[in-house]
C-alpha positions as CSV (number, residue, x, y, z in Angstrom):
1,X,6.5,7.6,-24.8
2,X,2.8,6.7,-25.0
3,X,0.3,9.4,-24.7
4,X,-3.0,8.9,-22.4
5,X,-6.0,11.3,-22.8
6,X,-7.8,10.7,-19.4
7,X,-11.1,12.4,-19.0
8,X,-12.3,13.4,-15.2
9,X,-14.4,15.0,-13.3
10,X,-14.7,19.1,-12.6
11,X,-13.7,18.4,-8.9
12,X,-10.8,16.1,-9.2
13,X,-9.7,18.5,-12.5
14,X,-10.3,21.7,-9.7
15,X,-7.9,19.5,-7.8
16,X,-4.9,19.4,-10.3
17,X,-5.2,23.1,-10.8
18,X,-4.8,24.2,-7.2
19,X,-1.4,21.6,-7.2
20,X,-0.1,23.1,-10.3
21,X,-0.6,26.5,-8.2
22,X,1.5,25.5,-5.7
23,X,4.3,25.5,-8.1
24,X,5.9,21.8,-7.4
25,X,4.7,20.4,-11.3
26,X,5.4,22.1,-14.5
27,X,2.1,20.7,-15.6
28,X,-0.7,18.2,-15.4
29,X,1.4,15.3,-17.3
30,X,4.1,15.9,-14.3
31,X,1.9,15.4,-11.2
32,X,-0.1,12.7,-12.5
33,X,3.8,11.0,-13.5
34,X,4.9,11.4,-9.6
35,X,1.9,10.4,-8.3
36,X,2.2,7.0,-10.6
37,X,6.2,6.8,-9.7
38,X,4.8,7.1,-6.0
39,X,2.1,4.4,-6.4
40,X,5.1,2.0,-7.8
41,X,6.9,3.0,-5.0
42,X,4.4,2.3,-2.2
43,X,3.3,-1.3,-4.0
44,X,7.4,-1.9,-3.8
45,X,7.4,-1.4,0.1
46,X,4.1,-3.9,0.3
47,X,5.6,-6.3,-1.6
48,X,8.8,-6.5,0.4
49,X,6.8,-6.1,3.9
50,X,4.7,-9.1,2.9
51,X,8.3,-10.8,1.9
52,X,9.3,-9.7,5.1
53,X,6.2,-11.5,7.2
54,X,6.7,-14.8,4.5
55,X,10.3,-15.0,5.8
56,X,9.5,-14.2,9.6
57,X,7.1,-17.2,9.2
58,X,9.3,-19.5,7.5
59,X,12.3,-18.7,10.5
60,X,9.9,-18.6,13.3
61,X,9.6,-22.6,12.7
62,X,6.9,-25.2,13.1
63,X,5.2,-26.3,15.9
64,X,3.3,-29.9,16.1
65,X,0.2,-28.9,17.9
66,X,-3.0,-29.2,16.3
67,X,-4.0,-25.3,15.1
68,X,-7.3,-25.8,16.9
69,X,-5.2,-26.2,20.2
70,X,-3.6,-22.8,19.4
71,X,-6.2,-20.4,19.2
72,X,-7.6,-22.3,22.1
73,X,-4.2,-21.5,24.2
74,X,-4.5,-18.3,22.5
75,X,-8.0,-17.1,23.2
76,X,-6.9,-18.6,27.1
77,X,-4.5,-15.3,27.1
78,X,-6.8,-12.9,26.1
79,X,-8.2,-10.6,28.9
80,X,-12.3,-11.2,29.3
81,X,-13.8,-8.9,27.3
């Protein structure tokens, strides 16, 4: 297991200390491990929302109209602003 040495600030340092308080991390190295399993986790939901939207696209078909004449019939729904 690699090592890091990351230098920071008083404030955010202030800020590890009060969640180390609190009792849910045995130490620094702990917390900053869940936040960086929690980071993976989050850019793992993103990436399958955005695989979600490519695949809604893909099934919602094609349409022939010019995309010029869509946000025109579009922009003809919208309430005057």
């Amino acid at each position: 297991m690699a090592n890091l040495n990351i230098p920071m600030p008083p404030a955010l340092e202030q800020w590890v200390d009060v969640r180390l308080a609190q009792g849910r991390y045995a130490d620094a190295a702990d917390y900053i491990r869940d936040l960086i399993r929690r980071d993976q986790e989050a850019a793992e939901e993103d990436r399958q929302w955005v695989r979600a939207k490519i695949e809604e696209g893909f099934a919602s078909g094609v349409i022939d109209a010019e995309p010029e004449d869509v946000l025109r019939e579009i922009m003809a729904r919208l309430p005057d602003a």
